[in-house]
PDB file of N, H, CA, C and O in Angstrom:
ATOM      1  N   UNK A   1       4.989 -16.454 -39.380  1.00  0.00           N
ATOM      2  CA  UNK A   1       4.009 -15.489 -38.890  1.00  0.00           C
ATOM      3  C   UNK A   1       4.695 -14.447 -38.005  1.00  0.00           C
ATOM      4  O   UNK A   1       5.644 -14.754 -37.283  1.00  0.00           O
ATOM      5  N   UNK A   2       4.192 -13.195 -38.076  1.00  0.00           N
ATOM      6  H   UNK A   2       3.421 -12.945 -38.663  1.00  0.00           H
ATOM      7  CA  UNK A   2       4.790 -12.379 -37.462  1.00  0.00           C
ATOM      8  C   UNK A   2       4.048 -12.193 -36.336  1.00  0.00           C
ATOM      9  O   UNK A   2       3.253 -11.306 -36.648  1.00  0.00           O
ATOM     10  N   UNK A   3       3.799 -12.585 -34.954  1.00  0.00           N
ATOM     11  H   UNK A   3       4.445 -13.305 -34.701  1.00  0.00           H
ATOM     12  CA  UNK A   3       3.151 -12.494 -34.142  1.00  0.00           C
ATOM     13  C   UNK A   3       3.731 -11.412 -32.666  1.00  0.00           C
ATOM     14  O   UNK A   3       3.195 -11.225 -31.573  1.00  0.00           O
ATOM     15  N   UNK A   4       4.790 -10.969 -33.146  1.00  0.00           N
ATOM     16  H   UNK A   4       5.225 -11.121 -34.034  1.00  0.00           H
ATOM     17  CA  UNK A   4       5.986 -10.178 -32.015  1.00  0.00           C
ATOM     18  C   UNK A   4       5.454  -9.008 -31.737  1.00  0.00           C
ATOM     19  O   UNK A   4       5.102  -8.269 -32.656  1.00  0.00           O
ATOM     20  N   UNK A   5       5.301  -8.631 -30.352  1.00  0.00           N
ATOM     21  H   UNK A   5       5.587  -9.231 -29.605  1.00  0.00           H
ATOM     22  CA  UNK A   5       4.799  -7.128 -30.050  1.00  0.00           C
ATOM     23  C   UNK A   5       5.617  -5.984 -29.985  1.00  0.00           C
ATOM     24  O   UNK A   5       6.705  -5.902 -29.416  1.00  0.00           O
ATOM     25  N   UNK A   6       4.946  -4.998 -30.683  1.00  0.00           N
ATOM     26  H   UNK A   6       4.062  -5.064 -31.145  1.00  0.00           H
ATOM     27  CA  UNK A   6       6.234  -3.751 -31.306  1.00  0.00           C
ATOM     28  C   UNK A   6       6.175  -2.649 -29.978  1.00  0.00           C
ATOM     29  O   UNK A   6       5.189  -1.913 -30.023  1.00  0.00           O
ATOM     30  N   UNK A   7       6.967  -2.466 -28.965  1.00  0.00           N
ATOM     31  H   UNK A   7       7.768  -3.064 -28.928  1.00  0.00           H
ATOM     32  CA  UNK A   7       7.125  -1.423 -28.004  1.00  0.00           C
ATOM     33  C   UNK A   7       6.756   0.077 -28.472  1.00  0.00           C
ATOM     34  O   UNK A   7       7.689   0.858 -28.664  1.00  0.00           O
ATOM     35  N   UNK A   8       5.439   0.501 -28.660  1.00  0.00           N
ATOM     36  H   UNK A   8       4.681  -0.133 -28.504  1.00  0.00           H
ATOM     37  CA  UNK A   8       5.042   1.896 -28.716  1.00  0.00           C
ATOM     38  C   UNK A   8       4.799   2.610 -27.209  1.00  0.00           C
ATOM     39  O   UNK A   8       4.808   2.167 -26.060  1.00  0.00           O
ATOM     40  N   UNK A   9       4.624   3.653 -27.671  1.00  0.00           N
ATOM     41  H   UNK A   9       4.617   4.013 -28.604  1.00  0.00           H
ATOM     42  CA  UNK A   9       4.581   4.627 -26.656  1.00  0.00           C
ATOM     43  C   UNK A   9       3.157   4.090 -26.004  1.00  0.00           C
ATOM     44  O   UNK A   9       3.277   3.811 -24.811  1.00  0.00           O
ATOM     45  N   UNK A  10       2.070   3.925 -26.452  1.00  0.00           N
ATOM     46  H   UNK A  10       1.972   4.152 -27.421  1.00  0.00           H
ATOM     47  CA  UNK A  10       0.420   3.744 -26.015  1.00  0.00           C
ATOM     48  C   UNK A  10       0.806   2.530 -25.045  1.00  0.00           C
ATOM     49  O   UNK A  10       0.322   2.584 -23.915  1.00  0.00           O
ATOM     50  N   UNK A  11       1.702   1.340 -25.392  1.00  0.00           N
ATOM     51  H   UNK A  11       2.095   1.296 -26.311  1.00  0.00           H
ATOM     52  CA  UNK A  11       2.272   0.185 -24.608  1.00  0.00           C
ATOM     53  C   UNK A  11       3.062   0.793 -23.493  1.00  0.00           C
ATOM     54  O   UNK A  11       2.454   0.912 -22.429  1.00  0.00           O
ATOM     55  N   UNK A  12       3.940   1.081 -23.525  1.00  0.00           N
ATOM     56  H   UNK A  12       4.434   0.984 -24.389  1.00  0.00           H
ATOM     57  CA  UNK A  12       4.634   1.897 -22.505  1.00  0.00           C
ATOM     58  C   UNK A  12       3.496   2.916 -21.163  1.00  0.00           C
ATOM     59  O   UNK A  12       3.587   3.014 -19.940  1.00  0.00           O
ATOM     60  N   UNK A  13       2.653   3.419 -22.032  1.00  0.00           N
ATOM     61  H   UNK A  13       2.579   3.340 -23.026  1.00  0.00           H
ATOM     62  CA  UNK A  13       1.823   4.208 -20.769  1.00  0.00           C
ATOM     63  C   UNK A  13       1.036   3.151 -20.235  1.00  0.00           C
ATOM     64  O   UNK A  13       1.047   3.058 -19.008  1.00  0.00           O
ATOM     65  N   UNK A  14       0.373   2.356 -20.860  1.00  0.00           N
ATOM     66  H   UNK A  14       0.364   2.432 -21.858  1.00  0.00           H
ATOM     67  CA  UNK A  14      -0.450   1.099 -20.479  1.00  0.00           C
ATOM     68  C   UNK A  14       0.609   0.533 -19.574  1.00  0.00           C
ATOM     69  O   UNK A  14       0.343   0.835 -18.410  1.00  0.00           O
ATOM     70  N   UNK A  15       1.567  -0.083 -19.662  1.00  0.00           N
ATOM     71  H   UNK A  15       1.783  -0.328 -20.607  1.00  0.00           H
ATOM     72  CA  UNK A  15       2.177  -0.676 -18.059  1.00  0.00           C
ATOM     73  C   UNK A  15       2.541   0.333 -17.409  1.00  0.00           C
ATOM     74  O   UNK A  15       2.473  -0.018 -16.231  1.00  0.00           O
ATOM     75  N   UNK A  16       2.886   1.376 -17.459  1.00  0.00           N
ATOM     76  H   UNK A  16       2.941   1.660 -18.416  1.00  0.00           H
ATOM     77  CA  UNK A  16       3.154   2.272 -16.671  1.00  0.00           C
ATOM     78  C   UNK A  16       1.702   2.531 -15.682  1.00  0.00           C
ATOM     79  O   UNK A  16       1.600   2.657 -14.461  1.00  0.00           O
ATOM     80  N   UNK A  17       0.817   2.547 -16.607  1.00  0.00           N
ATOM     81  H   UNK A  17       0.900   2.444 -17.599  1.00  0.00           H
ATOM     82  CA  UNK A  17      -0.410   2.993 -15.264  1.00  0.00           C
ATOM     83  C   UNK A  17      -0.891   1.723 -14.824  1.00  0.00           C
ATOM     84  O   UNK A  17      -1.728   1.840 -13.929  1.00  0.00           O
ATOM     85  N   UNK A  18      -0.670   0.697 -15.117  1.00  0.00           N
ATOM     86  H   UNK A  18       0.009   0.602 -15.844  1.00  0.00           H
ATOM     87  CA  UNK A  18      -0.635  -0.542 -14.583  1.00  0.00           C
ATOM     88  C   UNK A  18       0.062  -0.621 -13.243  1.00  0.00           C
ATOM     89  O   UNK A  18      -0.428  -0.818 -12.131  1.00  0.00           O
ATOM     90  N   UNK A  19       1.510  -0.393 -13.658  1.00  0.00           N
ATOM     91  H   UNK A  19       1.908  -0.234 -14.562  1.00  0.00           H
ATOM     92  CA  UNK A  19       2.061  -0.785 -12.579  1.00  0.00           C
ATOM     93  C   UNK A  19       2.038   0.373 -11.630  1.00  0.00           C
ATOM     94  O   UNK A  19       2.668   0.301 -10.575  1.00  0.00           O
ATOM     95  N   UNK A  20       1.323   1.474 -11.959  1.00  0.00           N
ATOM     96  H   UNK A  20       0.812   1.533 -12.816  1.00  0.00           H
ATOM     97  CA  UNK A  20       1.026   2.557 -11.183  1.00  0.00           C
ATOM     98  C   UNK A  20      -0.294   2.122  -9.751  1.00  0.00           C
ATOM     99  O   UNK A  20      -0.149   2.239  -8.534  1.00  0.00           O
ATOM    100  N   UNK A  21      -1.432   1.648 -10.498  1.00  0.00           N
ATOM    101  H   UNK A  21      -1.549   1.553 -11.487  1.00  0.00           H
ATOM    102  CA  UNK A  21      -2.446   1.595 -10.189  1.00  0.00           C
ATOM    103  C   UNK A  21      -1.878   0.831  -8.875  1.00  0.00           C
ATOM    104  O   UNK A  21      -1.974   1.213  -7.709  1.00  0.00           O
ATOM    105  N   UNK A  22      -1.203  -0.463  -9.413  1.00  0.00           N
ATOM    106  H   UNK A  22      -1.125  -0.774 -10.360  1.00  0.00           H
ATOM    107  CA  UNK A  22      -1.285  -2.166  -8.582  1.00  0.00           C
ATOM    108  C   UNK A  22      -0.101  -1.592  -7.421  1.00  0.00           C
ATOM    109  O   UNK A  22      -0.154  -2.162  -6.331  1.00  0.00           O
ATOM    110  N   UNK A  23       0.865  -0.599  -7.570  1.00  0.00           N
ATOM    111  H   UNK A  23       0.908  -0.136  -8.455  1.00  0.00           H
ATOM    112  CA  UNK A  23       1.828   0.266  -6.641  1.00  0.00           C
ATOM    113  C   UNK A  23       0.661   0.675  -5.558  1.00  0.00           C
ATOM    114  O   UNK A  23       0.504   0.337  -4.385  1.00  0.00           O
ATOM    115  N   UNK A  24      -0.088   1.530  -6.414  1.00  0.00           N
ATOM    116  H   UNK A  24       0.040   1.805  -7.367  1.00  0.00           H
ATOM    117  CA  UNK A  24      -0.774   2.516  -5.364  1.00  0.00           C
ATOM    118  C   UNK A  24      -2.067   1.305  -4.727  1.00  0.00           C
ATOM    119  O   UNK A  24      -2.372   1.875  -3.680  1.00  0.00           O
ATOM    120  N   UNK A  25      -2.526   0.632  -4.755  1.00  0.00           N
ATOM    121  H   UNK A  25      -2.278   0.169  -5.606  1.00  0.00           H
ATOM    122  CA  UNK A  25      -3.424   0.240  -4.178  1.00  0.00           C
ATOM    123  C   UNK A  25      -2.996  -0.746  -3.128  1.00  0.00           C
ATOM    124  O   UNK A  25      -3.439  -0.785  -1.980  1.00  0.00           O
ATOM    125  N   UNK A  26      -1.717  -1.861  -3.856  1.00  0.00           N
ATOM    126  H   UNK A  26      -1.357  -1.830  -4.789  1.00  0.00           H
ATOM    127  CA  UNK A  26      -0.871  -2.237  -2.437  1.00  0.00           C
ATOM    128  C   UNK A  26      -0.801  -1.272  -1.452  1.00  0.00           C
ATOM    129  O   UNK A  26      -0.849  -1.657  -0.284  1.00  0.00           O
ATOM    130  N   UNK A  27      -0.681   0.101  -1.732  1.00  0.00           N
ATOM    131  H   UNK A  27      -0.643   0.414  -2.681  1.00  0.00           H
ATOM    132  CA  UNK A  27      -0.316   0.663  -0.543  1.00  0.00           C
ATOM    133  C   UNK A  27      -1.142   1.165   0.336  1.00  0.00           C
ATOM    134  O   UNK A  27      -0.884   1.325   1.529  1.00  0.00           O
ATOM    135  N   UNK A  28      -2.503   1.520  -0.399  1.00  0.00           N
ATOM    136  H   UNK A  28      -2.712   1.389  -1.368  1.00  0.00           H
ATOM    137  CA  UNK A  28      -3.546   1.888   0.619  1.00  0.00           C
ATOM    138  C   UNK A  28      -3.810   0.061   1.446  1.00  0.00           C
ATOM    139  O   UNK A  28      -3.913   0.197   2.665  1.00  0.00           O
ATOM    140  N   UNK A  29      -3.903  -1.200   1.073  1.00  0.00           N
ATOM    141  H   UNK A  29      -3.819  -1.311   0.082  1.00  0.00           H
ATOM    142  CA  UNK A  29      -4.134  -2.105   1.580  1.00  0.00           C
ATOM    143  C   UNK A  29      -3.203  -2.106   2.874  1.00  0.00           C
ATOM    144  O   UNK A  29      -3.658  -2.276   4.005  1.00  0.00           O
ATOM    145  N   UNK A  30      -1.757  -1.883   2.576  1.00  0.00           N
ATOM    146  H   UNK A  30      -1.388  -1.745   1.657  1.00  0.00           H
ATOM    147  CA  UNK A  30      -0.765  -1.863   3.474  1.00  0.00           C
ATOM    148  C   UNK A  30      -1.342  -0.210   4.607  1.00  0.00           C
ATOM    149  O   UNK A  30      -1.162  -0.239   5.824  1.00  0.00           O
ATOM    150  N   UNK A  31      -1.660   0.399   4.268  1.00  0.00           N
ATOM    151  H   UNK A  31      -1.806   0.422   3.279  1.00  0.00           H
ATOM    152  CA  UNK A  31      -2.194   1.448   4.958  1.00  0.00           C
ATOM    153  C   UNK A  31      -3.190   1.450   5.871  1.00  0.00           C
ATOM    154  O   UNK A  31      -3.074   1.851   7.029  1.00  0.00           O
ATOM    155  N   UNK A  32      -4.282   0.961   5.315  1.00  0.00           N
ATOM    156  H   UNK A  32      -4.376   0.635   4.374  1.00  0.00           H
ATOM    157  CA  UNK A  32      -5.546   0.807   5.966  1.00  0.00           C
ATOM    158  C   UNK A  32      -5.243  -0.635   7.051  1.00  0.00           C
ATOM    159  O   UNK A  32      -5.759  -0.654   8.168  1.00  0.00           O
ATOM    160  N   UNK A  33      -4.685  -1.364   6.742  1.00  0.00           N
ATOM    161  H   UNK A  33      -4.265  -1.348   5.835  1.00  0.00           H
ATOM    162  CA  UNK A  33      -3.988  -2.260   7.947  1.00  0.00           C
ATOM    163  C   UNK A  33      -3.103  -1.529   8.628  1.00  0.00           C
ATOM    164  O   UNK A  33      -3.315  -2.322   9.545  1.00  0.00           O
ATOM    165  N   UNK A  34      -2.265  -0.740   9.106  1.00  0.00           N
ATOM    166  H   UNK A  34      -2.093  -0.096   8.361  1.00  0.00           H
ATOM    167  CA  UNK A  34      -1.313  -0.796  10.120  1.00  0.00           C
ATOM    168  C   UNK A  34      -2.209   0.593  10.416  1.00  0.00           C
ATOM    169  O   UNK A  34      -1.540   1.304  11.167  1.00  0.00           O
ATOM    170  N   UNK A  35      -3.250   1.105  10.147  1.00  0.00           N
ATOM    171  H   UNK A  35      -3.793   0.528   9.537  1.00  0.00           H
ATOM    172  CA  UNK A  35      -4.094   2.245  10.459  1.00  0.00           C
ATOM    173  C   UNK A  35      -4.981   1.157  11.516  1.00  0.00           C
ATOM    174  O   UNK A  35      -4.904   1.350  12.730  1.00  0.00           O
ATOM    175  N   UNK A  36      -5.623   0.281  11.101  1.00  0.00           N
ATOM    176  H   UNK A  36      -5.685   0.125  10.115  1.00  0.00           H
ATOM    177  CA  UNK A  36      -6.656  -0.607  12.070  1.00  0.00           C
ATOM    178  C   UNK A  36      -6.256  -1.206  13.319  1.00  0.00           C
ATOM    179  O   UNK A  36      -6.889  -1.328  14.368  1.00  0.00           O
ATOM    180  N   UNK A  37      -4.702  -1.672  12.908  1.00  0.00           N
ATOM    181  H   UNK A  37      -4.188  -1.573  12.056  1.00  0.00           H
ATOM    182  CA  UNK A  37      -3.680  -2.079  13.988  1.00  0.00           C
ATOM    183  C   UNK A  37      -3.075  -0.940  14.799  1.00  0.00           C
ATOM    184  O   UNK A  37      -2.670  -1.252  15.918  1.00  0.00           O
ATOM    185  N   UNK A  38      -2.923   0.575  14.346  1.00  0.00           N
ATOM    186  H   UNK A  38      -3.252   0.829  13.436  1.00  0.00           H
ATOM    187  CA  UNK A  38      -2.875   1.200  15.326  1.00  0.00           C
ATOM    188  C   UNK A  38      -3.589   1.644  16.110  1.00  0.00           C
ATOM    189  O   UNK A  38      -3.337   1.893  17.289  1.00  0.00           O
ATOM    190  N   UNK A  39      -5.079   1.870  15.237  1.00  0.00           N
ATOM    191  H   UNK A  39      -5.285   1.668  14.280  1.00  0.00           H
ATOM    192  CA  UNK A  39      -6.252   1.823  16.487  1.00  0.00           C
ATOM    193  C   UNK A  39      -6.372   1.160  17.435  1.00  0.00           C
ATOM    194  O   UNK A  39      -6.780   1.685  18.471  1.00  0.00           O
ATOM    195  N   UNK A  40      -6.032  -0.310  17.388  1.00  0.00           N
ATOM    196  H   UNK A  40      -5.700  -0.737  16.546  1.00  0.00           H
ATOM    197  CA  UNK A  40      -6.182  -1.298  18.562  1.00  0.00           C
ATOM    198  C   UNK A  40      -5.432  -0.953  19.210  1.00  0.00           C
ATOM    199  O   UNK A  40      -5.743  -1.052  20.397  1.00  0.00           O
ATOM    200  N   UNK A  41      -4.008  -0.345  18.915  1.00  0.00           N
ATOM    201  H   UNK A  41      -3.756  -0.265  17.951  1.00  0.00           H
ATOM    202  CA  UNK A  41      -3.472  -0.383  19.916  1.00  0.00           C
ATOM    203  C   UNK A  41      -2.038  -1.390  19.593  1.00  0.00           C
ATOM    204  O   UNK A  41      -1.040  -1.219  20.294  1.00  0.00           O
ATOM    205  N   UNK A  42      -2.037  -2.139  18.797  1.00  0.00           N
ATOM    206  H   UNK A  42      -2.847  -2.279  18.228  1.00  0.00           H
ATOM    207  CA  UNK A  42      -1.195  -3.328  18.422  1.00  0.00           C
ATOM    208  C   UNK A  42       0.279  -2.869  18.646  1.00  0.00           C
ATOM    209  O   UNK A  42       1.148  -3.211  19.449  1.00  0.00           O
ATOM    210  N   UNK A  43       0.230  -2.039  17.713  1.00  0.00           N
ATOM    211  H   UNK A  43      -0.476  -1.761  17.061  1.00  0.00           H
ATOM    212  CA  UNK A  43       1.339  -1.166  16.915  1.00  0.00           C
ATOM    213  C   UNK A  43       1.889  -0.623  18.226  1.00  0.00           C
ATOM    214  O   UNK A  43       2.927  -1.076  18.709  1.00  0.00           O
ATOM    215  N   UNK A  44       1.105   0.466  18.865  1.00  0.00           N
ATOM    216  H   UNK A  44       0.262   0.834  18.472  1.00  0.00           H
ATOM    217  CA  UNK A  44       1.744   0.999  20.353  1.00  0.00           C
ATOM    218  C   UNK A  44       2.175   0.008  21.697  1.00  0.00           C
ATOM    219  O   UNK A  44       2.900   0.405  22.609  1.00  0.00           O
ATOM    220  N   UNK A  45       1.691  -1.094  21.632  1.00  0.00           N
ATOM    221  H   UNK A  45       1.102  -1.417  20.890  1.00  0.00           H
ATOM    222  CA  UNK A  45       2.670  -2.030  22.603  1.00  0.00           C
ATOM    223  C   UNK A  45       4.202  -2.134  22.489  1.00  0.00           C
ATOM    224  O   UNK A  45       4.648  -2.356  23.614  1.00  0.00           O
ATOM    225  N   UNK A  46       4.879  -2.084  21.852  1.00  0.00           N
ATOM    226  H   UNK A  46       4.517  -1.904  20.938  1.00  0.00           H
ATOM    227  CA  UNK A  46       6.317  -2.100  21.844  1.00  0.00           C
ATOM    228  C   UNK A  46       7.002  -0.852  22.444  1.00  0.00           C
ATOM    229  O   UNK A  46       8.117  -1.050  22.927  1.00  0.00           O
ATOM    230  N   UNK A  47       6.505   0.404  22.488  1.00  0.00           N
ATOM    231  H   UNK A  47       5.599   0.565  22.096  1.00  0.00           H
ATOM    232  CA  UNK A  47       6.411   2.035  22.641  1.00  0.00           C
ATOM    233  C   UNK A  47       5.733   2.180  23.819  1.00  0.00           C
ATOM    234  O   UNK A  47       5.395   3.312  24.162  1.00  0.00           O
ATOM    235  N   UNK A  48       5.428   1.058  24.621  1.00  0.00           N
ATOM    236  H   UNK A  48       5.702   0.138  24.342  1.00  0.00           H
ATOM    237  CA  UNK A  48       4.845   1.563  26.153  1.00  0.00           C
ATOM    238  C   UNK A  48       3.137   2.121  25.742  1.00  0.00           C
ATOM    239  O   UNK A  48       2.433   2.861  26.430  1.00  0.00           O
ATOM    240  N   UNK A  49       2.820   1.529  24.496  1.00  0.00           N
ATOM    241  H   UNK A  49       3.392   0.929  23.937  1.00  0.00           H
ATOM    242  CA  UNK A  49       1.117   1.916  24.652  1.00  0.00           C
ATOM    243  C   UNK A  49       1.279   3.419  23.724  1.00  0.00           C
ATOM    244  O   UNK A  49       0.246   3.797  23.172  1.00  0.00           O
ATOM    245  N   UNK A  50       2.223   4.060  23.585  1.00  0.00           N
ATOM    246  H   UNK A  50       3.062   3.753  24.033  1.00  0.00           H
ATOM    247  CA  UNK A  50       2.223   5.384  23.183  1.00  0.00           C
ATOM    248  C   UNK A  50       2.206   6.380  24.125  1.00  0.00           C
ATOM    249  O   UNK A  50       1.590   7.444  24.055  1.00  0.00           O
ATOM    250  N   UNK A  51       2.988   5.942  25.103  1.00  0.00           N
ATOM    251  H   UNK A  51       3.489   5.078  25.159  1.00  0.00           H
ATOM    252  CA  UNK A  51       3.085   7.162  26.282  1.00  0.00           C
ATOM    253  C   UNK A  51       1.485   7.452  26.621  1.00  0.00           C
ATOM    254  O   UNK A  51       1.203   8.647  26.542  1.00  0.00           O
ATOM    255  N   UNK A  52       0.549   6.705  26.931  1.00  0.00           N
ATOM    256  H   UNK A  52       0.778   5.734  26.996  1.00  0.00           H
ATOM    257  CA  UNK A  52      -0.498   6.419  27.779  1.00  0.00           C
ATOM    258  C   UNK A  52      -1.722   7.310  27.224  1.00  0.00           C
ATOM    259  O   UNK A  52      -2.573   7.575  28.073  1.00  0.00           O
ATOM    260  N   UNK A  53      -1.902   7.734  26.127  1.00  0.00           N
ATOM    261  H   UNK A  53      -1.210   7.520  25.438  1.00  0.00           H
ATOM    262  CA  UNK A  53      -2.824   8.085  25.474  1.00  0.00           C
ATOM    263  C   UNK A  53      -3.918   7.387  25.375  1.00  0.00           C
ATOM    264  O   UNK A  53      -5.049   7.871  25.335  1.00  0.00           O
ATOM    265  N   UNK A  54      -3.653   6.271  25.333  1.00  0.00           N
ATOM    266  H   UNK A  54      -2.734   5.878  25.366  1.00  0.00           H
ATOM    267  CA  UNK A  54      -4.566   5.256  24.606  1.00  0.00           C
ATOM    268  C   UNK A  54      -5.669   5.307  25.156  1.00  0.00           C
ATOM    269  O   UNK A  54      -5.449   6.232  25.937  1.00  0.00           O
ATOM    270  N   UNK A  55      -7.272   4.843  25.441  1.00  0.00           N
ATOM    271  H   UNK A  55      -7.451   4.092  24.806  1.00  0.00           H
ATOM    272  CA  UNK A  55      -8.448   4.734  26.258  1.00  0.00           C
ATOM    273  C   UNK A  55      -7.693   3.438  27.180  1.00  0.00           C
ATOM    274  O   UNK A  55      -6.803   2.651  26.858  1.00  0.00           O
ATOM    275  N   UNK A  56      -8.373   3.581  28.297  1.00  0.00           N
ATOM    276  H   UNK A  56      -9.096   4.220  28.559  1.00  0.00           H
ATOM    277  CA  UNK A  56      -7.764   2.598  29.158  1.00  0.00           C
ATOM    278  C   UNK A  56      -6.530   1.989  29.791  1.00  0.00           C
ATOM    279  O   UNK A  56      -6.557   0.938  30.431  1.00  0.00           O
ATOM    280  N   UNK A  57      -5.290   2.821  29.538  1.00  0.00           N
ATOM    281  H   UNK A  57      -5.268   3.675  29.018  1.00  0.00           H
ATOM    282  CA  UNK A  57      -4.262   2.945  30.094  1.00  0.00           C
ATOM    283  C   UNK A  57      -4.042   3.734  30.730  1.00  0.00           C
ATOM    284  O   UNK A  57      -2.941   3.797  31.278  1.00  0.00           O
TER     285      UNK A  57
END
């Protein structure tokens, strides 16, 4: 039986926007976290708070 998958171009764009999509959405996840963590404030503790911007410093 010939069951082997033949590498076309339509295959090629299909993982390509695959691995496009699953690229880009890791990165808003990775984004929208160190965005929430800099709101708190997290992120600016190592940096002195951010040179005292912050509310309450």
């Amino acid at each position: 039986m010939d069951n082997e998958v033949r590498p076309t171009w339509k295959l090629a764009w299909g993982l390509w926007w695959r691995m496009f999509l699953i690229g880009l959405g890791i990165s808003v996840v990775i984004g929208v976290i160190l965005s929430i963590l800099f709101l708190f404030g997290v992120v600016c503790i190592p940096w002195g708070s951010c040179f005292g911007w912050l509310p309450g410093v």
